[in-house]
N, C-alpha and C positions, 0 to 999 in steps of 0.2 A: 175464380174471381166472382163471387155470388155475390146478386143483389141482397141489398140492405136499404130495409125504411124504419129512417129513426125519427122521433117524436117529436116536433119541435114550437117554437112558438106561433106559425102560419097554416101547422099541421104538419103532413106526412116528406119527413127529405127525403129523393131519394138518390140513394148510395151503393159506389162500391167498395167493399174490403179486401182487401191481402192480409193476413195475420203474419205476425216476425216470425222469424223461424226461431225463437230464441225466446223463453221469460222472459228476459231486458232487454230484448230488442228496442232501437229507437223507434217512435213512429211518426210519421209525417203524414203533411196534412195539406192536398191539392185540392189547389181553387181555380173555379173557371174563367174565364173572359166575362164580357160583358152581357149580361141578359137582354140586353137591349138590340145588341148587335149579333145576334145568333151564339153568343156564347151559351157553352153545356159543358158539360162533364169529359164526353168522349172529344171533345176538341184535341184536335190532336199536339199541342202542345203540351197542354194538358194530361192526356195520357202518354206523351213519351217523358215526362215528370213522373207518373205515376209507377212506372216501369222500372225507371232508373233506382227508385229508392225500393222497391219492390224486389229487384235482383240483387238488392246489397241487403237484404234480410230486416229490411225496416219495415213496422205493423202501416200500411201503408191505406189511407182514406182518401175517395174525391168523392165529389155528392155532386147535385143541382143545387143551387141556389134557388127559394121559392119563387113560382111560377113558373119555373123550367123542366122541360119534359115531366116527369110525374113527381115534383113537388110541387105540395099543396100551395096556395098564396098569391100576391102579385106586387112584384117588383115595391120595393119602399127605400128607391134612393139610396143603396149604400147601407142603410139604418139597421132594416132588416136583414141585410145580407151579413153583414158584420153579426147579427147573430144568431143566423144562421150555421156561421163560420164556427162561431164559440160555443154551439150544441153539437157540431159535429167533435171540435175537440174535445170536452169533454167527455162524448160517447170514447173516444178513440182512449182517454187518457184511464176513464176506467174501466175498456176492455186488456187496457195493458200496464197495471199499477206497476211494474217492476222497470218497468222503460227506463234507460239509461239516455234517454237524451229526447227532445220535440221538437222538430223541423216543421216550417210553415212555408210551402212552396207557391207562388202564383206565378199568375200569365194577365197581363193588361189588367181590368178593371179586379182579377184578382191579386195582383200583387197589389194593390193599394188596399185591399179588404183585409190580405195579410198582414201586412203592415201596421194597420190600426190593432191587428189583433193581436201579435205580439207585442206591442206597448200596454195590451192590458193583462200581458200572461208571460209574467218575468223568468218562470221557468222555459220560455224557449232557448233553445241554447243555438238553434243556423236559422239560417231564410235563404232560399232564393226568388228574387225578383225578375222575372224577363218580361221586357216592355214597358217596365212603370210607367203609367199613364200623368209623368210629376207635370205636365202642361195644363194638363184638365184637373186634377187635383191638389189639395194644398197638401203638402207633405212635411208641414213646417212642424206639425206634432212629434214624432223623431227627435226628441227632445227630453234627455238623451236616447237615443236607439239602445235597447237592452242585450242585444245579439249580434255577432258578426254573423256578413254572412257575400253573397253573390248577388249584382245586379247585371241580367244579361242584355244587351242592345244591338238593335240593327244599325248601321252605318247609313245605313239608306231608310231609313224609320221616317218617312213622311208627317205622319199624324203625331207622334212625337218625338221632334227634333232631340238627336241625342245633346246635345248642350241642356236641356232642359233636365235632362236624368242626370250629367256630370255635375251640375249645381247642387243637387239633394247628396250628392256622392261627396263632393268637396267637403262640404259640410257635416256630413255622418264623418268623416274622415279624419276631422279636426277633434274629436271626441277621443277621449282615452279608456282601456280597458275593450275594445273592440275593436276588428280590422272590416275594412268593406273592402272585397274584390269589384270591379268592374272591367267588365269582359264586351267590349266591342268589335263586331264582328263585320268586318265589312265585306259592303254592299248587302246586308243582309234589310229584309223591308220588318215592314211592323210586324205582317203576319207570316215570317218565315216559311215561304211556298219552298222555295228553294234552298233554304237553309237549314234542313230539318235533323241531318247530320253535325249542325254544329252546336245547334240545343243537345244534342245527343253526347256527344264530345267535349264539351265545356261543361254543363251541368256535370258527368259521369267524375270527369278531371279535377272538378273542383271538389265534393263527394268525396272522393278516395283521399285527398289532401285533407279534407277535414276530418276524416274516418280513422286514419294512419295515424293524424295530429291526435286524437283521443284517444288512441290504443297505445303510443308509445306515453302518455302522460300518466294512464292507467299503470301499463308498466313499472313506471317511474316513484307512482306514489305510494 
């Protein structure tokens, strides 16, 4: 898992990489929590994401968002984070031109970073979202969503009520040509202390469902 510092518009991001095991390998692309709120990279939501798609042989990236641990920069609201998000993808997309597929994974203030980001990178083909932060952010851009994919929630998510994530879900839902899972896990809180096996469980479970769904349609075609 070697550190990586890629170039970006704040200065230096810094990053880790997993390579696919595979030319076509998929590769995915892990985002932090909130910079604000001690989000980083090795957060561990975050890296048990990172892991997950890592063991199933995807070219697999998380970095710092700028100002965090040893990226250059400071904090710009979202603005810059988001593109920070979209240098680390394109490093990722052309360390591995042959990829057969781009996954865009976050956790809290990165799943909304995700999100914006695949609405402007139509080649993403999954997401998963856990904790979407849709109380504190407008997520009305999702119009239409370009990707099925997983939104994962706590039962007991105080800071964001899961009605507030079922709303953005209803509505991705009503959309044609894509499916939204939504996986609620109860009593599980925002920051999954005790829940860490079921991020582990449900991300892996869904993953394999989407992986199997791609290889028998390969197959097929």
């Amino acid at each position: 898992m070697p550190e990586l510092i890629l170039p970006g518009a704040a200065g230096r991001i810094e990053a880790r990489y997993s390579p696919g095991k595979t030319p076509t390998a998929p590769i995915a692309l892990i985002l932090h929590p909130h910079p604000k709120a001690d989000g980083h990279m090795n957060n561990p939501v975050a890296v048990q994401m990172y892991h997950l798609f890592m063991t199933r042989g995807f070219a697999t990236l998380r970095f710092n968002f700028r100002g965090v641990g040893r990226s250059q920069g400071e904090y710009d609201s979202g603005i810059g984070e988001l593109a920070d998000a979209a240098t680390a993808l394109d490093w990722l997309q052309a360390q591995n031109p042959q990829s057969s597929q781009t996954w865009v994974a976050g956790y809290q203030f990165g799943a909304f970073i995700g999100m914006q980001l695949l609405m402007r990178r139509p080649e993403t083909d999954g997401f998963i979202s856990v904790s979407a932060p849709a109380n504190m952010y407008d997520f009305s851009f999702l119009a239409p969503c370009p990707a099925s994919g997983l939104f994962l929630h706590g039962s007991a998510d105080t800071i964001v009520p899961p009605a507030e994530v079922e709303r953005v879900v209803a509505k991705l839902r009503a959309q044609k040509g894509i499916v939204i899972d939504y996986d609620l896990i109860e009593g599980a809180s925002h920051f999954w202390e005790n829940n860490m096996s079921d991020v582990e469980q449900r991300v892996a479970r869904y993953l394999d469902m989407r992986m199997a769904a791609s290889a028998a349609a390969e197959a097929e075609g």
